[in-house]
VOPAGU-2260 file (C-alpha; in pm, 1 decimal, decimal comma):
REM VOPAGU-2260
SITE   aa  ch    i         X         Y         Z
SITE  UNK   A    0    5078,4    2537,7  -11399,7
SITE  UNK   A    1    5294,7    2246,3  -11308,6
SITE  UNK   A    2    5617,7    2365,7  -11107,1
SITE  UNK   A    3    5773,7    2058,8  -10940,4
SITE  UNK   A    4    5946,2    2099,0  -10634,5
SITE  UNK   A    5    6233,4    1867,2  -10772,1
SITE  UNK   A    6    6346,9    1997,4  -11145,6
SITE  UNK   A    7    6621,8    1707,9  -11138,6
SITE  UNK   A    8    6446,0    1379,0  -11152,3
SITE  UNK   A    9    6648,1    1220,5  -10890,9
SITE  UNK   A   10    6707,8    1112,3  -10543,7
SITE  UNK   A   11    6868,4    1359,5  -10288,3
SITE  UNK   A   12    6990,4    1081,9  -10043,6
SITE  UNK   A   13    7196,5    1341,7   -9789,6
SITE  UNK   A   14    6869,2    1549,1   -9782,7
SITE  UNK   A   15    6683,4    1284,4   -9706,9
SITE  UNK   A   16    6909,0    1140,6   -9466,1
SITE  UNK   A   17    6908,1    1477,4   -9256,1
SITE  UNK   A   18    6558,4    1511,0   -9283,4
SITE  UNK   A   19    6542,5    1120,4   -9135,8
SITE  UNK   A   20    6667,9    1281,3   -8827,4
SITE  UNK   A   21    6337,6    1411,7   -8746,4
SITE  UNK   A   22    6210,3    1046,0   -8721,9
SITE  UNK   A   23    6438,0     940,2   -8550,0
SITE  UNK   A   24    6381,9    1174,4   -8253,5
SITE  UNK   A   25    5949,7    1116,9   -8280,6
SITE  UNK   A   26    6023,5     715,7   -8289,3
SITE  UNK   A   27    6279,4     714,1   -7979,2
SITE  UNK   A   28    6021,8     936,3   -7793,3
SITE  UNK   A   29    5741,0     667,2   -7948,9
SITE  UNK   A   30    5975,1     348,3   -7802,5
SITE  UNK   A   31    6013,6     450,1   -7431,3
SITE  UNK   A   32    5650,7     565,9   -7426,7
SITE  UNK   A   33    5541,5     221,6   -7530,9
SITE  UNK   A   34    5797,7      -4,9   -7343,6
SITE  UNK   A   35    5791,1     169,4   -7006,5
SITE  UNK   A   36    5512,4     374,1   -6966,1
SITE  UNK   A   37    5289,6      62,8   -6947,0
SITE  UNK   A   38    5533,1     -73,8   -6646,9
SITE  UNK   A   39    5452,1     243,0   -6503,4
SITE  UNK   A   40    5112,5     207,4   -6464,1
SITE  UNK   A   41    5106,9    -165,9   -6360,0
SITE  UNK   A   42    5360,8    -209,9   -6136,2
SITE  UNK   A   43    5414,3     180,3   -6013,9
SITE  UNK   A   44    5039,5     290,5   -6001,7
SITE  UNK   A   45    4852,5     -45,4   -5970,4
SITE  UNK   A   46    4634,0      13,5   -6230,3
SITE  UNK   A   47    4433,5    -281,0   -6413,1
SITE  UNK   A   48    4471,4    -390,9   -6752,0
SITE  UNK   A   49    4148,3    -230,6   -6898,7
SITE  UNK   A   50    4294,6      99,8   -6763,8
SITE  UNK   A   51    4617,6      38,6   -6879,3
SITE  UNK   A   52    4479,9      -5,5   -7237,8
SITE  UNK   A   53    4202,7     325,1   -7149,7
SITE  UNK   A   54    4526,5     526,6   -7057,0
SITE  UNK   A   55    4792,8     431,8   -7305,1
SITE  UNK   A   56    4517,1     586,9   -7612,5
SITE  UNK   A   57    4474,8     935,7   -7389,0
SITE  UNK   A   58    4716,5    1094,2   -7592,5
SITE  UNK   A   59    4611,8     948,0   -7894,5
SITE  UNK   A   60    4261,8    1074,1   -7833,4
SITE  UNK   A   61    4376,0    1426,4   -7847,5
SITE  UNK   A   62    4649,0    1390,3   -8117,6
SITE  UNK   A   63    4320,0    1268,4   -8309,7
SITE  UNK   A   64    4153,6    1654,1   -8262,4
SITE  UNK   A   65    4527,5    1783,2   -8359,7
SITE  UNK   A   66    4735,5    1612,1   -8601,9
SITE  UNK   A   67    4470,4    1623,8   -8899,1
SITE  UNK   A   68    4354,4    1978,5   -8880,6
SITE  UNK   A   69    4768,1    2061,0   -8879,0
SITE  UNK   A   70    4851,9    1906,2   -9177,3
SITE  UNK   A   71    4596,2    2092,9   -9368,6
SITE  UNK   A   72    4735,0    2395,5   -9177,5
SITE  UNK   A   73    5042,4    2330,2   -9266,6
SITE  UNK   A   74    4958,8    2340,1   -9648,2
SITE  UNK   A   75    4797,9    2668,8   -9620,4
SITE  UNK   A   76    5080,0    2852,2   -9409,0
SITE  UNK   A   77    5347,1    3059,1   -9568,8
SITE  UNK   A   78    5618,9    3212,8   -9354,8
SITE  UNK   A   79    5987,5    3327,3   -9400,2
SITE  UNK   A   80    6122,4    2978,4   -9247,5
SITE  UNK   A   81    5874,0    2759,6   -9444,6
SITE  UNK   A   82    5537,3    2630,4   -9393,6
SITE  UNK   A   83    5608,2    2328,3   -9181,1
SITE  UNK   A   84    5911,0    2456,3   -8986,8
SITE  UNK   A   85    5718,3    2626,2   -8780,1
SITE  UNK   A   86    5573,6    2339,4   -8587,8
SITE  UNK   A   87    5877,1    2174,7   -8511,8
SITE  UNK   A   88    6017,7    2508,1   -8340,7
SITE  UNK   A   89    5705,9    2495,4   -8109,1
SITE  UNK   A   90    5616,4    2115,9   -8056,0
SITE  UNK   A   91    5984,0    1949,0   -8013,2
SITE  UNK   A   92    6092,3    2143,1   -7677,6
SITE  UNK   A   93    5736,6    2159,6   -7530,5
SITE  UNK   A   94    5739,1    1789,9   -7604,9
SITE  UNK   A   95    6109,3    1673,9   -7492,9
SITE  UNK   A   96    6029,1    1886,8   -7139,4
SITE  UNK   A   97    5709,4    1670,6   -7130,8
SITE  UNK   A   98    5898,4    1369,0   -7154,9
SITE  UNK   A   99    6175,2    1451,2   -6910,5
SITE  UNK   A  100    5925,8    1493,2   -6661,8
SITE  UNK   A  101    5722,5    1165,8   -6676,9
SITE  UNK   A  102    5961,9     942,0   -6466,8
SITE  UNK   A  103    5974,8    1225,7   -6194,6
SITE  UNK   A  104    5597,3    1206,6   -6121,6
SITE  UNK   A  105    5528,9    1076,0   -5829,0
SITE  UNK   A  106    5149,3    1078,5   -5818,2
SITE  UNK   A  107    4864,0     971,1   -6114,1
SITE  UNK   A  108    4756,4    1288,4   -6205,9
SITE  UNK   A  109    5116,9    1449,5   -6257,2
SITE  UNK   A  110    5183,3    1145,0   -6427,2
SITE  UNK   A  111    4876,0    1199,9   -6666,0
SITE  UNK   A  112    4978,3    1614,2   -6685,9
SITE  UNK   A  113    5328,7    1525,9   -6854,5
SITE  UNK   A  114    5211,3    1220,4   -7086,8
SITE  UNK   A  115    4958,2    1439,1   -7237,1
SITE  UNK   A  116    5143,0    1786,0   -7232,8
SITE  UNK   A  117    5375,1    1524,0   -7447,0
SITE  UNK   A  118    5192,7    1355,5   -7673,3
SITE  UNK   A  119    4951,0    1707,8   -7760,2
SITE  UNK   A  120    5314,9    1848,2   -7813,9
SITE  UNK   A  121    5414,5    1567,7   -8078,7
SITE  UNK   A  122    5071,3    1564,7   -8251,8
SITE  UNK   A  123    5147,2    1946,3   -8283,3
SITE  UNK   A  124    5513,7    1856,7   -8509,7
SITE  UNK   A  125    5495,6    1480,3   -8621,9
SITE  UNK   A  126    5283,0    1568,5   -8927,3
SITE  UNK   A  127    5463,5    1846,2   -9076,8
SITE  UNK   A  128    5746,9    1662,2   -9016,3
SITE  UNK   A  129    5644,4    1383,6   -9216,4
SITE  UNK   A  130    5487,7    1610,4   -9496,9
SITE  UNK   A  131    5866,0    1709,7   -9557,8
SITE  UNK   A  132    5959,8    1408,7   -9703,0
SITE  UNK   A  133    5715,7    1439,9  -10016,6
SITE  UNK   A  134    5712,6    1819,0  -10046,4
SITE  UNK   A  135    6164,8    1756,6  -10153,8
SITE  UNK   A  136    6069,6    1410,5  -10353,5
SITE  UNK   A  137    5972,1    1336,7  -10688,6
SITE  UNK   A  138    5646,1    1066,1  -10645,0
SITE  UNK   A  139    5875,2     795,2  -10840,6
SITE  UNK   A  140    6108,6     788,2  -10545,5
SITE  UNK   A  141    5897,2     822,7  -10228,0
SITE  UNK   A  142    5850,4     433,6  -10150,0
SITE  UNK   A  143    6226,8     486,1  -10122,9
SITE  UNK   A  144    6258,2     793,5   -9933,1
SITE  UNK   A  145    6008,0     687,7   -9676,1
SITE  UNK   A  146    6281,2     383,7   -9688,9
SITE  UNK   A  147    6517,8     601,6   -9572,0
SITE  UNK   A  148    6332,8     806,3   -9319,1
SITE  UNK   A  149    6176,7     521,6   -9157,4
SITE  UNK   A  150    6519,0     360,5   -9179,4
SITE  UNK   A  151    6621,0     619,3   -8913,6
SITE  UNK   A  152    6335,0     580,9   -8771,8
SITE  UNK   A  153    6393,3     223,9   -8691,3
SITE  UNK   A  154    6777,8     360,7   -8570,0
SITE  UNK   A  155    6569,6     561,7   -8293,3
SITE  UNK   A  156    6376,9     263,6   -8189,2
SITE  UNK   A  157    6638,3      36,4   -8156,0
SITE  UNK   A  158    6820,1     295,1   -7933,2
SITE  UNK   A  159    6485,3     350,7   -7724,1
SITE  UNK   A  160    6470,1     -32,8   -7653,8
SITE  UNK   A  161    6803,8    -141,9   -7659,0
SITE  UNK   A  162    6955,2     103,8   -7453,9
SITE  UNK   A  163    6692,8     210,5   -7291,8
SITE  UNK   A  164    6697,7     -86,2   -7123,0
SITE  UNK   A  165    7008,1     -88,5   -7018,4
SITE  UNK   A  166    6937,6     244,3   -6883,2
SITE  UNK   A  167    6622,4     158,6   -6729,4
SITE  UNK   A  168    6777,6     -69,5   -6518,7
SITE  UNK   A  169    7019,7     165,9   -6376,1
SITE  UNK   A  170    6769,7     419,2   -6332,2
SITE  UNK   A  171    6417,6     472,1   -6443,5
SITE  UNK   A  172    6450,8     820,9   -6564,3
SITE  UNK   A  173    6738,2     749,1   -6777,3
SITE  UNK   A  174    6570,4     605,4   -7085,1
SITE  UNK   A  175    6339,4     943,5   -7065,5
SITE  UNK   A  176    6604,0    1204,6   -7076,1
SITE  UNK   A  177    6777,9    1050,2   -7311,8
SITE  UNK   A  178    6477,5    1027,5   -7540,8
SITE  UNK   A  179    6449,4    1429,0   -7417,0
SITE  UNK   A  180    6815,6    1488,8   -7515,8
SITE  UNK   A  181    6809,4    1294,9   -7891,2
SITE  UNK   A  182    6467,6    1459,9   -7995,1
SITE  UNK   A  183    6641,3    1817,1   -7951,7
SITE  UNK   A  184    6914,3    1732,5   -8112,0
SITE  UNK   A  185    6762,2    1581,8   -8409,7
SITE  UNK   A  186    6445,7    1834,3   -8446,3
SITE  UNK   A  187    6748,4    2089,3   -8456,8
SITE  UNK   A  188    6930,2    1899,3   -8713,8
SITE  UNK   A  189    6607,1    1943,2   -8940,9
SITE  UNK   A  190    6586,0    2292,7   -8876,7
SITE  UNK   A  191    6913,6    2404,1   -8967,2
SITE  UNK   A  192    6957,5    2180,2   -9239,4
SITE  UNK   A  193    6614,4    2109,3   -9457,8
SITE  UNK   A  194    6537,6    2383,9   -9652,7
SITE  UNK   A  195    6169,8    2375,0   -9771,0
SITE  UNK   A  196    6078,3    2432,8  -10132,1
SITE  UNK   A  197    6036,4    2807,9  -10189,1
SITE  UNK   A  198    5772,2    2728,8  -10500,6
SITE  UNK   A  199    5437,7    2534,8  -10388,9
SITE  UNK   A  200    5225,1    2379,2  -10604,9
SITE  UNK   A  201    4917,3    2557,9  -10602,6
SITE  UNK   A  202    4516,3    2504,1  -10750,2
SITE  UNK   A  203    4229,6    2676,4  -10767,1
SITE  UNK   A  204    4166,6    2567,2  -10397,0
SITE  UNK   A  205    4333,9    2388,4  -10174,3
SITE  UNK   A  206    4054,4    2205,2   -9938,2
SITE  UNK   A  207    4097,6    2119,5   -9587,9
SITE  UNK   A  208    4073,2    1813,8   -9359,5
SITE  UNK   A  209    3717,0    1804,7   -9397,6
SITE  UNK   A  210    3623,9    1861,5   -9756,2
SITE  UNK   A  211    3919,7    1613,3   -9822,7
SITE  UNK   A  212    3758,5    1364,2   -9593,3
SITE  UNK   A  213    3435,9    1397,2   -9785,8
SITE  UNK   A  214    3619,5    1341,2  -10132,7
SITE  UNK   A  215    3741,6    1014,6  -10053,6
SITE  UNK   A  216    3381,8     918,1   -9898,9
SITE  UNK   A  217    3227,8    1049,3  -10218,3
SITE  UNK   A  218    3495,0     881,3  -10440,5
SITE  UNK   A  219    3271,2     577,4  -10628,8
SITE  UNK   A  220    3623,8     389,9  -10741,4
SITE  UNK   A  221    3676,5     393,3  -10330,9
SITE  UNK   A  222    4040,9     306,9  -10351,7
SITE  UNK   A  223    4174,2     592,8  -10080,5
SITE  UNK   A  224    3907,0     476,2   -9881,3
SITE  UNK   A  225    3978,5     113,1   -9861,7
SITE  UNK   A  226    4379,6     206,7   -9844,5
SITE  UNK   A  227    4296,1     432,3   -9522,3
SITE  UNK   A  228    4084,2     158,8   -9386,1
SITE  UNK   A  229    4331,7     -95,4   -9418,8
SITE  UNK   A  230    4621,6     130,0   -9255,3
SITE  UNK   A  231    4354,1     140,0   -8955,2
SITE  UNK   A  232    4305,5    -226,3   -8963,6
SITE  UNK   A  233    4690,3    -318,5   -8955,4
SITE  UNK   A  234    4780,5     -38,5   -8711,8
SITE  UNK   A  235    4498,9    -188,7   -8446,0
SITE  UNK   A  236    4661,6    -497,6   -8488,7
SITE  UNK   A  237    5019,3    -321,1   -8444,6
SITE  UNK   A  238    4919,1    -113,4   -8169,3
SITE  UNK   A  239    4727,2    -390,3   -7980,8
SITE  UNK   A  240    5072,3    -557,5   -7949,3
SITE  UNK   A  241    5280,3    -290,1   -7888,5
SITE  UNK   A  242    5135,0    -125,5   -7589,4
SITE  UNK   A  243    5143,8    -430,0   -7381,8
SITE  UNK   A  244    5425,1    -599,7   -7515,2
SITE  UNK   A  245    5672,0    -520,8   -7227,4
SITE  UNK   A  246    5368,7    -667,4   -6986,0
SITE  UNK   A  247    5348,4    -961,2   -7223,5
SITE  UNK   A  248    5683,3   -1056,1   -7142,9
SITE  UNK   A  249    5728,3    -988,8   -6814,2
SITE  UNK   A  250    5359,8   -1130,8   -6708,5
SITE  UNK   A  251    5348,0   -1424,4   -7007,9
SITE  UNK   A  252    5709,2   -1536,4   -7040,2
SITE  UNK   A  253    5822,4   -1445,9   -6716,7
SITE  UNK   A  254    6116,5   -1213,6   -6812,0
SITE  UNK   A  255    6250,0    -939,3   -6609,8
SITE  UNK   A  256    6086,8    -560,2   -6713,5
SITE  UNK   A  257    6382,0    -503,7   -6943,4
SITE  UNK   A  258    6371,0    -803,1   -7118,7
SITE  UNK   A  259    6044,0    -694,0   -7345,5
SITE  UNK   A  260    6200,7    -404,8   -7488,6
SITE  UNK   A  261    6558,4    -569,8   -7564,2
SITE  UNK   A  262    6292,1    -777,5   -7764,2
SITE  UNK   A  263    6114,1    -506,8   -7932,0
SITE  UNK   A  264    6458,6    -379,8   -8011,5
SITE  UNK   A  265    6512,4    -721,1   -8166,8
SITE  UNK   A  266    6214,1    -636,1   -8398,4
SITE  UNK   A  267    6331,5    -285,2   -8477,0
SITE  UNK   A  268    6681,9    -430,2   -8584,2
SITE  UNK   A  269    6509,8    -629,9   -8834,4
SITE  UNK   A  270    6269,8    -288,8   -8921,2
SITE  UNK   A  271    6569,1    -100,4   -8985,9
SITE  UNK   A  272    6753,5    -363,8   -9194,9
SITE  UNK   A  273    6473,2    -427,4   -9435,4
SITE  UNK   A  274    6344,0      16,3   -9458,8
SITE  UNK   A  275    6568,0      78,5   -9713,4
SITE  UNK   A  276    6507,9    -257,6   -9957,5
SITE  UNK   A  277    6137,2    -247,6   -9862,8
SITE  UNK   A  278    6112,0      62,5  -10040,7
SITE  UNK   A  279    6273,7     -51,0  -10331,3
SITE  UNK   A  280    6093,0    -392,4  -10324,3
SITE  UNK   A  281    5802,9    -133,2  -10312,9
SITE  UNK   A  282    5927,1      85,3  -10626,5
SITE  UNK   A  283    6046,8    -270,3  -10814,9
SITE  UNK   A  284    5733,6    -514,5  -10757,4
SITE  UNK   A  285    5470,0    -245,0  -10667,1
SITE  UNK   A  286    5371,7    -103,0  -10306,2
SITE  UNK   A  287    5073,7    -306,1  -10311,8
SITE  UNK   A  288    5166,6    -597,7  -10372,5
SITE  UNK   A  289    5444,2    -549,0  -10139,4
SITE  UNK   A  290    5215,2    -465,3   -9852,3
SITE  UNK   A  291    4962,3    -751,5   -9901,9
SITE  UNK   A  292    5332,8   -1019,2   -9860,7
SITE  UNK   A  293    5399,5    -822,4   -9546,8
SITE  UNK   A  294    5052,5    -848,5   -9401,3
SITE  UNK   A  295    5069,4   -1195,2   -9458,8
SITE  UNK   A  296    5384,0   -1254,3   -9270,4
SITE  UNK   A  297    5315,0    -988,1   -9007,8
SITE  UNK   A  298    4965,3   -1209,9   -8950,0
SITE  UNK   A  299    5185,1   -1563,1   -8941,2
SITE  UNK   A  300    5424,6   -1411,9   -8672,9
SITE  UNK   A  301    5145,4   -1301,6   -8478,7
SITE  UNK   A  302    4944,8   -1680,0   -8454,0
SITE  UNK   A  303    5315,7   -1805,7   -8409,4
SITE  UNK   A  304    5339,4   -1612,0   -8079,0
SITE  UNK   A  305    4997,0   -1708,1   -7968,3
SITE  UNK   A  306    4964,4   -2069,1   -8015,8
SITE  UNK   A  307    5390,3   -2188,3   -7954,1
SITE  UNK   A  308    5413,3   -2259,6   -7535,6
SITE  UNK   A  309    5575,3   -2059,0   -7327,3
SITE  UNK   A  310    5866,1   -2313,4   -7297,2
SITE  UNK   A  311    5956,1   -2269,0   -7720,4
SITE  UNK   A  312    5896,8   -1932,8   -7719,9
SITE  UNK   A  313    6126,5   -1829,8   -7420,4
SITE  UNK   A  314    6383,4   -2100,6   -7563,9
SITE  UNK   A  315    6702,5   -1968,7   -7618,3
SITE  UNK   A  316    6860,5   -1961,6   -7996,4
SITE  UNK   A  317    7160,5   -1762,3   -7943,6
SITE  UNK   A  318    7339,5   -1458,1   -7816,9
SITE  UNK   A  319    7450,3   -1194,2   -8051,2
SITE  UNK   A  320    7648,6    -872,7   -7973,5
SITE  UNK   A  321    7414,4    -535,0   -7877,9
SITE  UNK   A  322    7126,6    -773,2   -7902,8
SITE  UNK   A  323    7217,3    -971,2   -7602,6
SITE  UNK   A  324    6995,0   -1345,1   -7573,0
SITE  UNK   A  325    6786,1   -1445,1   -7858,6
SITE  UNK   A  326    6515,2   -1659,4   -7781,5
SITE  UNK   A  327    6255,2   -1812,8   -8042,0
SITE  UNK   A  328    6025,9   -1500,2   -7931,8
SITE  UNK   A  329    6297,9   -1292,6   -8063,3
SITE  UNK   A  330    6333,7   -1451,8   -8381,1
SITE  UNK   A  331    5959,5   -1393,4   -8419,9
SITE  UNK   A  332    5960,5   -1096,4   -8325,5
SITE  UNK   A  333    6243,5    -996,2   -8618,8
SITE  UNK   A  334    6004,8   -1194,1   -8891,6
SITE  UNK   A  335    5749,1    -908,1   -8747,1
SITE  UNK   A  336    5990,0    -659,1   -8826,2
SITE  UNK   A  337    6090,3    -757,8   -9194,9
SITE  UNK   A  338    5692,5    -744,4   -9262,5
SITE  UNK   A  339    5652,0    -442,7   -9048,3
SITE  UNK   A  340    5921,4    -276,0   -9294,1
SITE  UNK   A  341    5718,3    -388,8   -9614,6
SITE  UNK   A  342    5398,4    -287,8   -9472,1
SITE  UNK   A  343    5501,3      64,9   -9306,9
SITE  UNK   A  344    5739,8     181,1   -9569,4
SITE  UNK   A  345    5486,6     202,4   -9876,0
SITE  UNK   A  346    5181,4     281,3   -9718,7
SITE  UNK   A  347    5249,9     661,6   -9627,9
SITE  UNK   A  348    5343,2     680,5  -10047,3
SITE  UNK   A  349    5061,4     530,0  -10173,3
SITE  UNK   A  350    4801,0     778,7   -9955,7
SITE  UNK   A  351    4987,6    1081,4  -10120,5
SITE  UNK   A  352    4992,6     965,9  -10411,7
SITE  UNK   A  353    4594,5     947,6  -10409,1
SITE  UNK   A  354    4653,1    1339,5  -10419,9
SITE  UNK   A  355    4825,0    1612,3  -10585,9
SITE  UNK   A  356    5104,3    1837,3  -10454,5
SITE  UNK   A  357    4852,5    2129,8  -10269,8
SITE  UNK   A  358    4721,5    1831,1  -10074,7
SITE  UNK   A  359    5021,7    1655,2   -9956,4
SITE  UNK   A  360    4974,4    1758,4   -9628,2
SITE  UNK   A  361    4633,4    1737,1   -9589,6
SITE  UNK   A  362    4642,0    1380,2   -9706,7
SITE  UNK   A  363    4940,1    1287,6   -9472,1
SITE  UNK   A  364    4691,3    1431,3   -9213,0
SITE  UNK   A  365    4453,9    1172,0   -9337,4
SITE  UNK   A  366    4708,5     829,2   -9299,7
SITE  UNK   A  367    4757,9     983,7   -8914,2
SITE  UNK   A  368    4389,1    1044,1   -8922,1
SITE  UNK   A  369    4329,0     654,3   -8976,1
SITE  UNK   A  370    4688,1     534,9   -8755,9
SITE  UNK   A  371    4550,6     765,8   -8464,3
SITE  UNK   A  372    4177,2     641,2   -8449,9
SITE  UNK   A  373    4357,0     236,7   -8450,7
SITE  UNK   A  374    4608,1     355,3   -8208,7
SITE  UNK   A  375    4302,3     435,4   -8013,9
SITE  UNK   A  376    4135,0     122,7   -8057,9
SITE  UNK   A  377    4394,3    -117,7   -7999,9
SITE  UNK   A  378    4501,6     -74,4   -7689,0
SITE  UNK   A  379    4128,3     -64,0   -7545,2
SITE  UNK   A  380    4021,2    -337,7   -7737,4
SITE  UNK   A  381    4307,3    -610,3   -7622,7
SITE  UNK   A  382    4331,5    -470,4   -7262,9
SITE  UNK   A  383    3993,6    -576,6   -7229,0
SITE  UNK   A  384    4063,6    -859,4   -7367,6
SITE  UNK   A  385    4345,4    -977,1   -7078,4
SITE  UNK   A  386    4125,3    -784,0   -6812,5
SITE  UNK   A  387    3846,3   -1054,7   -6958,1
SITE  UNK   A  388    4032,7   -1345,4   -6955,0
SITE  UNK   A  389    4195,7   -1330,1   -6590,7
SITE  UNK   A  390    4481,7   -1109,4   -6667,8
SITE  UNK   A  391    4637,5   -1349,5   -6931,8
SITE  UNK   A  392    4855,9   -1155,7   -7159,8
SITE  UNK   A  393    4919,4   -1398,3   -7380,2
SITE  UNK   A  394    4582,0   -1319,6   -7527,8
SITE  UNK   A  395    4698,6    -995,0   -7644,5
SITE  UNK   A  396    4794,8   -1222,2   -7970,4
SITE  UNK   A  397    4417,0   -1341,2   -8010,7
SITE  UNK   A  398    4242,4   -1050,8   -8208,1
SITE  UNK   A  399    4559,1    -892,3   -8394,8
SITE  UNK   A  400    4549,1   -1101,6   -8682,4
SITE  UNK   A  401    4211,8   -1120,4   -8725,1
SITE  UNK   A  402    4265,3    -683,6   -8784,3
SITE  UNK   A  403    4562,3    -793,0   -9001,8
SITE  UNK   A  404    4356,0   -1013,1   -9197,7
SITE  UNK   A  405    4068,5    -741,0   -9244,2
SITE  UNK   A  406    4378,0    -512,9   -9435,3
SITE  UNK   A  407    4472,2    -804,8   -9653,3
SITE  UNK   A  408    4088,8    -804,6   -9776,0
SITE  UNK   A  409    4075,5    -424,8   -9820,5
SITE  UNK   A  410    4437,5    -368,7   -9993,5
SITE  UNK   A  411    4322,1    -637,6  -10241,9
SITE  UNK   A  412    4035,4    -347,5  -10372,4
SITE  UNK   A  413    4279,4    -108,1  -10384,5
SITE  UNK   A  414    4354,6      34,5  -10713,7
SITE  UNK   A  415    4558,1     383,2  -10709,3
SITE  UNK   A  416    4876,1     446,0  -10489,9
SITE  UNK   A  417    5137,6     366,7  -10735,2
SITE  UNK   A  418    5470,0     625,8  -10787,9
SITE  UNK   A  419    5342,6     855,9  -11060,2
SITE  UNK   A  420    5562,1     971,5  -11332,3
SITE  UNK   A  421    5759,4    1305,6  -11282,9
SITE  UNK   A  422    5674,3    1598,9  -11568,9
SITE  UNK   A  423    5821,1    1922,1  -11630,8
């Protein structure tokens, strides 16, 4: 029996802004965990690259034994409030206390206690959350949902970096309980307004993580298995950056702490710009297709920032309002974030759309499946490589578009993924 959440073939745009809010709070949580905590551990706690890289994928380690299991959870559980609400209620206050605390920690292992009290608390909400989106949307529009929730996504980020740093210059805490405020605020904003489908699709079973897993092993036309393979590729490549960007600049351009997230926050201007076309570019031209051109210019940004010298890159362009000094780096950096919109936007759609509507979940806990076990991999794998190379974190462009290049080769095989058409 086919009972679509969605009778009206159409768009609910307020809905989906609203549930956008739950984004937002995960990604401005996501942005000062990635620009500061790595200052943190360098300059507060001494600790070496390798380390750095070791420490920054603890939490990623453990959302990898959560975040799977929950989404399949999470399609199985039926209660008055819904079957993902539940999560949020739990994980986002355990999780913004976490984060309040991790500037106040004086000592390693306190510092270790909070960051992973944090990041098991997120693994515990951020895919339910994300399940929302295509348990209220019609397949045909999900490229452009995920638009829209990543668009306030983006928002958080730019707020993490941007005025974070201003923050984090005043005081180091700041950026951290503001992150603690904003993901309260917006986890409550989900609660109170999303209102889960009361009708779920249901089947004559609805298998978990593992049998799931084994499905798209067994699979012979391999499509969902090269698609999650590729989102692992690009998101090693993505994370390698990331977590040592703010060390990048300070250590490789010579720029003060702050100056590596106002960049990132350059990047995430250009993210949030380009969510909302991307997933129409996605729904117009084809999410593959659309992917594969952002890989490509994701992959030219990256060699641009490894082989320019120091003296273009740190060059300055111009000065805009909010944004502050734009150097070539910067501009870069905002090419990174067009492609990063492209690639990010459709990729989420295409892996539940591999499935059918008892599996959404499950299958969302698949994409985080593959995005945890990179975000795992990157760091280690280019913190090794500055450790190796004398501490030279410029190198942390070397291997990322080599993984970026790896997707582009995989995505090509890819056959399924495309919106579906809606029936009654």
């Amino acid at each position: 029996m086919q009972t679509d959440i969605s009778p009206k073939i159409k768009l609910n745009y307020g809905k989906t802004f609203l549930l956008g809010f739950g984004f937002f709070g995960v990604s401005v949580i996501w942005g000062v965990y990635n620009a500061f905590v790595p200052l943190f551990l360098a300059n507060k706690f001494g600790l070496a690259p390798a380390l750095i890289g070791f420490f920054m994928t603890l939490d990623n380690i453990a959302a990898l034994l959560i975040q799977p299991p929950v989404g399949a959870w999470s399609d199985r559980l039926r209660t008055p409030i819904g079957r993902r609400m539940p999560f949020i209620l739990i994980g986002a206050p355990i999780g913004a206390l976490a984060f309040g605390l991790i500037p106040l920690a004086s000592v390693l292992p306190l510092f270790v206690a909070c960051t992973s009290t944090l990041l098991l608390s997120m693994a515990l909400w951020r895919t339910p959350v994300i399940a929302l989106m295509p348990d209220i949307t019609p397949s045909r529009f999900r490229s452009q949902a995920n638009g829209i929730i990543n668009f306030m996504g983006g928002v958080g980020a730019i707020v993490s970096f941007l005025v974070g740093a201003s923050l984090y210059e005043i005081n180091t805490a700041y950026p951290f309980w503001l992150g603690s405020v904003l993901v309260l605020l917006s986890s409550l904003l989900v609660l109170l307004f999303i209102r889960e489908p009361k009708v779920y699709e249901t089947g004559e079973e609805q298998s978990g993580m593992i049998k799931s897993l084994g499905e798209v092993l067994r699979d012979r036309e391999r499509s969902a298995l090269r698609l999650l393979l590729a989102i692992f590729f690009w998101f090693v490549s993505y994370n390698a950056v990331e977590a040592f960007f703010t060390l990048y600049a300070q250590k490789h351009l010579g720029m003060e702490e702050a100056a590596g997230a106002r960049l990132l926050g350059q990047l995430s201007l250009l993210f949030v710009l380009f969510a909302l076309p991307s997933g129409y570019i996605g729904g117009r031209f084809g999410r593959k297709i659309t992917i594969m051109t952002g890989i490509v210019l994701m992959t030219a940004a990256m060699l641009l920032m490894f082989f320019l010298p120091v003296e273009t890159l740190v060059t300055v362009v111009t000065k805009l309002p909010v944004l502050g000094i734009v150097p070539v780096v910067g501009l870069i950096l905002m090419l990174a974030g067009i492609a990063w919109a492209l690639i990010n936007i459709n990729s989420l759609p295409m892996v539940v759309d591999m499935t059918d509507a008892t599996r959404v979940g499950t299958y969302t806990g698949l994409y985080y499946l593959a995005s945890t076990l990179a975000a795992i991999a990157g760091p280690n794998i280019n913190g090794w490589i500055v450790q190796l190379t004398g501490s030279n974190y410029g190198n942390i462009m070397l291997a990322a578009p080599l993984f970026m290049v790896v997707a582009f080769v995989l995505m090509a095989g890819v056959r399924r993924g495309e919106a579906q058409e809606e029936t009654r």
